[in-house]
N, C-alpha and C positions, 0 to 999 in steps of 0.2 A: 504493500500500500504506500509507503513512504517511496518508493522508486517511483514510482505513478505520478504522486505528488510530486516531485523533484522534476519529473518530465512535463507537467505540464506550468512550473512555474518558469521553465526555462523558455519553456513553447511562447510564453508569455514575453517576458523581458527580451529574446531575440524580437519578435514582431513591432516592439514599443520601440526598439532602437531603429527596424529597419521604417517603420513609421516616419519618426524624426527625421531619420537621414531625407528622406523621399521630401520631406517638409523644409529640409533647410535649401535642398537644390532647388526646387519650384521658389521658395520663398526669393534664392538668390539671384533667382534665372529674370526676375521682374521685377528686382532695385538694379537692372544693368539695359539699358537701352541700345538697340541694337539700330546704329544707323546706317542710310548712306554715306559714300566716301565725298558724293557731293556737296552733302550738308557738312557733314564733317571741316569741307574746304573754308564755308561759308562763315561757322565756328570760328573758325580758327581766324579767319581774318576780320571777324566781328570783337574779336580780344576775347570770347565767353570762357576758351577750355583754358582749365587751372595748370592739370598734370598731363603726363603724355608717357606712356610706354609702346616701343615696338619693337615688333617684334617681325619675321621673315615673311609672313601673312597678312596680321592685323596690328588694328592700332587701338588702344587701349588706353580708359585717362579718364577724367573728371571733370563736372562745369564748375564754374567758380559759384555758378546759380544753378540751381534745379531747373530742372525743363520746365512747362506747365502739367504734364504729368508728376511729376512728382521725384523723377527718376535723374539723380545725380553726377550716377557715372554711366558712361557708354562705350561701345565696340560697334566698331567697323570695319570693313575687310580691305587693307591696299591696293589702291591701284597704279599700276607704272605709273612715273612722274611723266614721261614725254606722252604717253594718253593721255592723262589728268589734264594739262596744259593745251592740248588740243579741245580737248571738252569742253570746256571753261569756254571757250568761245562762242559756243554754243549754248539756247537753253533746255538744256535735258539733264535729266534728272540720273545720275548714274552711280554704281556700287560695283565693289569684286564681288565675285564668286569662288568657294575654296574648291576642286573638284573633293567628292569626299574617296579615299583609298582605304575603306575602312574592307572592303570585299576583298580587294589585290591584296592587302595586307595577311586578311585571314589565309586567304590561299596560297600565299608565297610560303607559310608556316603549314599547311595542314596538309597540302598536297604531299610536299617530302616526306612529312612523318607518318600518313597513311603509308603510300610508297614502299618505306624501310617497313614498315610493319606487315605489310604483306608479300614482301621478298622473306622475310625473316619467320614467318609462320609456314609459308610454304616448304622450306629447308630444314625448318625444323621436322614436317609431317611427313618428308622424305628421309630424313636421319630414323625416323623413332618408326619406319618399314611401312609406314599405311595401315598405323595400328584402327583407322576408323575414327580416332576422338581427340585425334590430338596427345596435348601432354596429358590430360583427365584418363587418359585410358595405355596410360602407358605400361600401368605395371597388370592389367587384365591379362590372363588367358588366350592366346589363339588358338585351342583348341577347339578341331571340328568334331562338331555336335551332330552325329543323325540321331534320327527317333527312330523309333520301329520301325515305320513304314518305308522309313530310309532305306535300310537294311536288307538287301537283297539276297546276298551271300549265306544260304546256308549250310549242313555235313556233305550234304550232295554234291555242292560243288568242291568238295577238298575230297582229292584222293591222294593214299601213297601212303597215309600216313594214320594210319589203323590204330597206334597203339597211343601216339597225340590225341587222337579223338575218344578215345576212351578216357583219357585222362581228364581231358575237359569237361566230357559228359558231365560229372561231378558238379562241377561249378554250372551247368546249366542248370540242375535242377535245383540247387540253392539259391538261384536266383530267381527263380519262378517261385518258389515258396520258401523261405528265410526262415520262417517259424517253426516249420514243421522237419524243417532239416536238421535243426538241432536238439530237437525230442530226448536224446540219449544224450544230452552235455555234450557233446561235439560242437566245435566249432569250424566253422569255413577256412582256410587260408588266406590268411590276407593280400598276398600276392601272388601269382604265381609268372614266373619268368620262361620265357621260351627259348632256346638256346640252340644254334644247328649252322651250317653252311649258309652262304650266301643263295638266293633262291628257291631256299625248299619249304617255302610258302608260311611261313611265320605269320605275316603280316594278313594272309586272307583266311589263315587258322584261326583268327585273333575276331576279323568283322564275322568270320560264321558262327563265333561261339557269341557273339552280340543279336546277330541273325536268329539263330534257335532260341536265345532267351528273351527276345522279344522286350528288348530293354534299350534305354539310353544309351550311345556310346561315342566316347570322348577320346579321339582321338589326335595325339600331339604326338611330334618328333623333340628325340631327347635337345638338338641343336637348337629349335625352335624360345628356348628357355632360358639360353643366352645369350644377353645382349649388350652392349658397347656403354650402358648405364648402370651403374652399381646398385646393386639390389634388385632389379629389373627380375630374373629369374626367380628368386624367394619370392615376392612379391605375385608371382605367375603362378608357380607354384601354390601359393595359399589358395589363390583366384581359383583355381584349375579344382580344387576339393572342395573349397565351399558350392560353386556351383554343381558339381559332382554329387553333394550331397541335399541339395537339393531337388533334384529329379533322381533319389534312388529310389527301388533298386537301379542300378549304371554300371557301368563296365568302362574303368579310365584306359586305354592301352598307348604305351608310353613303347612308341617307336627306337630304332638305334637307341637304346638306354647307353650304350658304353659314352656317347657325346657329352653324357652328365652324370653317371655316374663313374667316372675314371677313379682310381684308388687314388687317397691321399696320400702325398705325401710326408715325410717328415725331416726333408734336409733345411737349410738355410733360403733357400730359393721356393720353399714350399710352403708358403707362412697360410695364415686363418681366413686371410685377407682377401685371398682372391675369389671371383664372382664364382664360377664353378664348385668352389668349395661350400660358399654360402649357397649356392642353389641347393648341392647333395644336401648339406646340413637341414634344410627348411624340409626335402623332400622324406628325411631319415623321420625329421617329428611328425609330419604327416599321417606317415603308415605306422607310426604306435601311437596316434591320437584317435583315428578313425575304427570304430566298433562295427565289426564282419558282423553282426546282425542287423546292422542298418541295411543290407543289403548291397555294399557295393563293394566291389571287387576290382583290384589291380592290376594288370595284365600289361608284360612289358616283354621284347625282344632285344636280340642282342645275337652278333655271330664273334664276338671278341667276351667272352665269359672269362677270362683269366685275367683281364686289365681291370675288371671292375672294383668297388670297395670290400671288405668284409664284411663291414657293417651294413649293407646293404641285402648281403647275400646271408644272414645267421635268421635262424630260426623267428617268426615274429615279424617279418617283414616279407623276403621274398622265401616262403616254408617251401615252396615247391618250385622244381626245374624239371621241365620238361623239352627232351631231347626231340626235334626235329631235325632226323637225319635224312643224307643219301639214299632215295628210295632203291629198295632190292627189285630183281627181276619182274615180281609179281605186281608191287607198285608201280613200276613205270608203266605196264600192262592198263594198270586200273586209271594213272592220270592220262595215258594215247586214247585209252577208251572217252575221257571226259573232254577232249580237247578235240578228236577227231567228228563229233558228230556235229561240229561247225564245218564240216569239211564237208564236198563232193566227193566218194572215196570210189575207186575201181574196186572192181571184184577181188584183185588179187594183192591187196592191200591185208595185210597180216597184221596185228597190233603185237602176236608175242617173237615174231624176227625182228618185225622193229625194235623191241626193249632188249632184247637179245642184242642188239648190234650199237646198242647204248648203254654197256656199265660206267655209271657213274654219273651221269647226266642226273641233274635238279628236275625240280618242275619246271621250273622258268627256262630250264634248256629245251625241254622236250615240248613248253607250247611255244617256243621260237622255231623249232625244227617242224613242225605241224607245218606253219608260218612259210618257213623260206619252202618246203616242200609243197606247198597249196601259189607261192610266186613261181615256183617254176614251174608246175605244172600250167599255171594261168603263161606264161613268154611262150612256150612250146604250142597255145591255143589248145590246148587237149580240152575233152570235154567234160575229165572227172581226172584225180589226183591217181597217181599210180604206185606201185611198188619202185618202180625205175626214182621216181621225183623223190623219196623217202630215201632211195640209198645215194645219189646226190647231193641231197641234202647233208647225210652225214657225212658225207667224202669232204663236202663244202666246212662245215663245222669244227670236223677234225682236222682234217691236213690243211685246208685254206681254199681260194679262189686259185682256180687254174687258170695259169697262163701262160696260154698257148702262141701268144706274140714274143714269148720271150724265145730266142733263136739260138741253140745252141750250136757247135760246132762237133762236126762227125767225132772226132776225138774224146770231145766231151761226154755225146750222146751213148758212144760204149761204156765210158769207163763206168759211165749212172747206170747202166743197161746191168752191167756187170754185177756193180753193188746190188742195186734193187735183187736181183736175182742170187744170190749170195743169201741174203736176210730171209729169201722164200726157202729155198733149198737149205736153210741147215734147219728152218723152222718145221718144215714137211720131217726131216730125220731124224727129229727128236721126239722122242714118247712123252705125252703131258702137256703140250706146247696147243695154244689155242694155234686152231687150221686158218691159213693162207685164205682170205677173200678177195683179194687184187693187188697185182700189182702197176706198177706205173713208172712212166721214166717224163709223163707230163709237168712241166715245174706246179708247183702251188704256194700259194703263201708268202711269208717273209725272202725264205732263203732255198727253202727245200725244192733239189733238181728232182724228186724221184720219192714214190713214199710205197708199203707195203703194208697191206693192211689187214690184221689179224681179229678175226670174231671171234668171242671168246662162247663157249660151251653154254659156260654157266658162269655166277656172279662168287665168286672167290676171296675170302676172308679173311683164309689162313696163307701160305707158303712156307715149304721144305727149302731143304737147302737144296737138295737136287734139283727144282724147277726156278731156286733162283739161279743156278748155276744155269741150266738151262737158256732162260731168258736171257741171261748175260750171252753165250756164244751166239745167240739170234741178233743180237744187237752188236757183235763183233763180225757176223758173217759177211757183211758188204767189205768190211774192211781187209778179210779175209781175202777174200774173192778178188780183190785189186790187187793185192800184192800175190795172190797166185798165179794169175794170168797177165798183171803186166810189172810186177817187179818192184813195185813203188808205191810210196802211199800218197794221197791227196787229202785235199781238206773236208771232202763233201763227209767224212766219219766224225765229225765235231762235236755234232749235236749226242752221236750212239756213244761216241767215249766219257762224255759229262753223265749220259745214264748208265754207263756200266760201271763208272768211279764211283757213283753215288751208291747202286747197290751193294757195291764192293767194300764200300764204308761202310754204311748200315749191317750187315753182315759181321764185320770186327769191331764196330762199337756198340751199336745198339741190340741185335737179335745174338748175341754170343754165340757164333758159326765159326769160330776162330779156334783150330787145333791146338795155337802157341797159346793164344792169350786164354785160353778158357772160358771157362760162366760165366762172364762178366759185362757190365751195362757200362761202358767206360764213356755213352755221350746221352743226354735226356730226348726222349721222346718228345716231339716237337707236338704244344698243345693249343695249335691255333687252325681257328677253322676257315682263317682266310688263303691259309697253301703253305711252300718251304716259307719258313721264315730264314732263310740263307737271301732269297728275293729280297727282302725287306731292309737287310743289310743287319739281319743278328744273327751274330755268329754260335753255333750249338755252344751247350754251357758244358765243361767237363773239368773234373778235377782227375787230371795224372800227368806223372814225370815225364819227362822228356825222352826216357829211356823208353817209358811205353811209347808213345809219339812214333816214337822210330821204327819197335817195334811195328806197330797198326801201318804204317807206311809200306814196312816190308811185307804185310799179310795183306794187304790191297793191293799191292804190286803184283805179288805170286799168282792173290784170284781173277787178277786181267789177264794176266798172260797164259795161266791155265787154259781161261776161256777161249782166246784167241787161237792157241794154240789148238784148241779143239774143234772150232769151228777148220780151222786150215787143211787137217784130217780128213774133216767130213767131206768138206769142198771136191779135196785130190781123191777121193775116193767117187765121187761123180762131176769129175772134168767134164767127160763127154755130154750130160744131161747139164752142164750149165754152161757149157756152149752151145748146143743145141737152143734151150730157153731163153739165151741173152738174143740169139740171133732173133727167134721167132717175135720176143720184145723191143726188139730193132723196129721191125719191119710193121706191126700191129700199136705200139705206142703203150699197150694196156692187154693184160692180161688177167683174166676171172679163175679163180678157185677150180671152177672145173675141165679149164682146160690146162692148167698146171696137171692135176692129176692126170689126166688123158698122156700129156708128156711124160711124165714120172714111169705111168704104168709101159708105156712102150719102149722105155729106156730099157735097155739091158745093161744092169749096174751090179757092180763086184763089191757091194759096200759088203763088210763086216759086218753093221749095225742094219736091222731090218727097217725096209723103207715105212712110214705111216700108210697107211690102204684111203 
């Protein structure tokens, strides 16, 4: 009540001052008479004005006597003297005029500062990404929101990964009914993390588990969280839950998680301070503030799991990981099956040689191979996709784009003819070895004059030592093959000797295949899902002496030349069959699986070791 009163006795005494003011300028504005410059003149040489001020305009002063109004002092506005003097001659009555600059004045001031103010709004709405609102909305959420009806994706469209989808099951049906899920004291997980290879469908595992539960889902990338403003992420962060928990039950899924949550550090250069570290920290309270029977649940991906924090990853926040791996033979079956019936397919289109002729391929591999097999059937004008456009495809994916303008020289075209056939033939003589599907001496790709390409049986988990042995003289047999028939060695074995070093490594350090060095793991298994981390430029981590070093040098050297020396064997023991086969690959460019066998079978060969059938 007393505030009340205090506001309106103030409401009072400002209106009484502004009152007065208003009363003393009218009062002033008519004790000042405002004349012509002609009277003025007239004044003045009648002796009436007392005082005189001037000024760059006007003229300003007093009468000795009051006017008959009543009006003492007066203002008039200047006029040039050599006008004045001209007038006077004349009788007319005349005055200045001020023009008034009161408009030019405003605008010389308001235009500029309008101006800076909307170049400087604009830079700023492009610095802080088109958050929508300016600086008011800078620390909000960009997370995209569907609703249900959003939500298209559901188990049907994910295959490959049978044992993912059971996993999530769970969490579908705790989020259709939250109450009744926890009947027995059980509670939900409050996270759960997806973890696997790049491609093998994380991210559309994630909208079909939003799909089936028919729930909100809030989808943001980890990068998305940080931003070039301090505190910007935390601040997103809080944003990103509280509306989350607003429309629960919801499903937050928190894309690339490794962009934010990377492990702390703890050196000198790793202080508390950095934005990254304060986003983790806001996102760590989050997930032990939020109660799994409010119905909402966490859901995050990631194909770098071993960079991430611990604290992120311990019981209580992310309780579950579930692996989305490399689908096996029968998965890639079931995603050609989901991808192909966007396709016009021929009769003689097979889904299980195609997965057959693809270990190790993602989802994202095999629906880009759909893809370029459905573009090359469409260049060829056919009227439906064929088996031929699917084994192109893969010849395209694996080895590269053929090119056939690259021109080689007679010389050259042997010595590739040679190798390639080298690589087929010690592959055919070895028992165990996936069978010869074509060869070729057409260049493709980067570098490769010549490729030979092998289908494998079945999809393979384990290896002996005799079939890596194996695999290594396959991968020596081109080089073989040049230095049997022409004496010397070339470059095109560059790429085969970096992969028979490597298994020959792996072999003495990691699988303990090493007669000298024994049972021993002497380098760590390499645990990243994005490939060799040698690529990356880290080098394997190992603790031993230098003596061993020397040793594992000498035990990767013996298992090269073993190999080689094996392959060289096989070679001299069918000379004739791979002169024969380099010629026929001279002459045809490309050579198929079943007409290698056809040659093989009508060779009359003195090998010791029985030929494959």
């Amino acid at each position: 009540m007393k505030e009340q009163a205090q506001f309106h006795v103030s409401y009072w005494f400002i209106a009484v001052l502004a009152f007065l003011g208003i009363q003393y300028l009218l009062t002033a504005q008519q004790e000042v008479a405002t004349i012509p410059y002609s009277e003025f003149e007239q004044h003045l040489k009648d002796g009436r004005i007392d005082e005189l001020a001037i000024t760059e305009r006007r003229i300003e002063g007093t009468f000795k006597e009051p006017l008959p109004s009543g009006q003492r002092r007066f203002v008039s506005n200047r006029v040039e003297p050599q006008l004045a003097e001209h007038l006077q001659q004349y009788p007319v009555r005349y005055t200045g005029r001020v023009e008034s600059t009161l408009v030019r004045d405003l605008l010389s001031w308001v235009v500029p500062a309008a101006l800076f103010f909307g170049i400087w709004l604009f830079l700023l709405r492009r610095m802080s990404g088109g958050l929508g609102g300016g600086m008011m909305q800078i620390g909000k959420s960009k997370a995209r929101v569907y609703v249900e009806t959003d939500m298209k994706v559901s188990f049907a469209d994910v295959a490959g990964v049978d044992e993912a989808k059971d996993e999530l099951k769970e969490i579908i049906e705790f989020l259709r009914d939250p109450q009744a899920y926890g009947r027995l004291g059980g509670r939900m997980p409050k996270g759960v993390l997806l973890v696997g290879p790049p491609g093998t469908g994380k991210t559309l595992l994630a909208r079909a588990v939003a799909g089936e539960a028919k729930v909100p889902f809030f989808s943001i990338s980890g990068s998305e969280f940080v931003e070039m403003f301090v505190g910007v992420g935390a601040a997103r962060v809080r944003d990103l839950f509280e509306q989350a928990r607003a429309q629960a039950p919801a499903i937050i899924f928190i894309d690339e998680l490794d962009a934010l949550g990377r492990a702390r550090g703890a050196g000198p250069l790793s202080g508390g301070h950095d934005e990254k570290e304060q986003t983790l920290n806001q996102l760590l309270v989050e997930m032990d503030g939020f109660d799994t029977s409010s119905g909402l649940v966490l859901l995050a991906a990631t194909n770098r799991p071993e960079i991430l924090d611990p604290a992120l990853l311990r019981a209580g926040r992310f309780d579950r990981q579930v692996l989305v791996d490399r689908p096996d033979k029968v998965g890639r079956v079931q995603i050609l099956n989901v991808h192909l019936k966007k396709a016009r397919l021929d009769a003689d289109v097979d889904p299980q040689a195609i997965a057959a002729l693809t270990p190790g391929f993602t989802g994202a591999d095999l629906a880009n191979l759909v893809n370029e097999a459905t573009l090359l059937a469409t260049r060829r004008h056919a009227e439906a996709v064929g088996m031929e456009d699917f084994t192109a495809a893969i010849e395209r994916i694996v080895a590269g784009l053929e090119k056939r303008n690259r021109l080689l020289n007679p010389r050259e075209r042997e010595i590739v003819a040679y190798h390639e056939m080298g690589h087929a033939l010690v592959a055919m003589a070895l028992p165990g070895v996936d069978p010869v599907h074509k060869v070729s001496i057409i260049p493709r790709g980067m570098g490769a004059l010549g490729y030979t390409i092998q289908r494998p049986i079945e999809d393979r988990f384990l290896m002996t030592r005799e079939e890596l042995e194996n695999k290594m003289a396959v991968l020596l047999g081109g080089r073989a093959a040049e230095w049997l028939v022409f004496a010397h060695l070339s470059t095109g074995a560059a790429d085969d000797l970096a992969k028979v070093t490597d298994i020959a490594r792996a072999m003495v350090t990691r699988y303990g295949m090493s007669r000298r060095l024994g049972h021993m793991a002497l380098e760590r298994e390499p645990n990243s899902f994005l490939g060799n981390e040698a690529m990356l430029g880290l080098k394997p981590q190992h603790d031993y002496s230098e003596s061993t070093a020397t040793a594992i040098d000498e035990e990767v050297q013996e298992l090269v030349q073993s190999a080689f020396q094996r392959s060289l064997a096989l070679l001299e023991a069918r000379r004739e069959l791979l002169e024969r086969s380099a010629s026929r690959l001279l002459q045809q460019e490309t050579l198929e699986g079943e007409e290698l066998l056809s040659l093989s079978a009508a060779s009359v060969s003195a090998s010791a070791e029985p030929m494959r059938p």
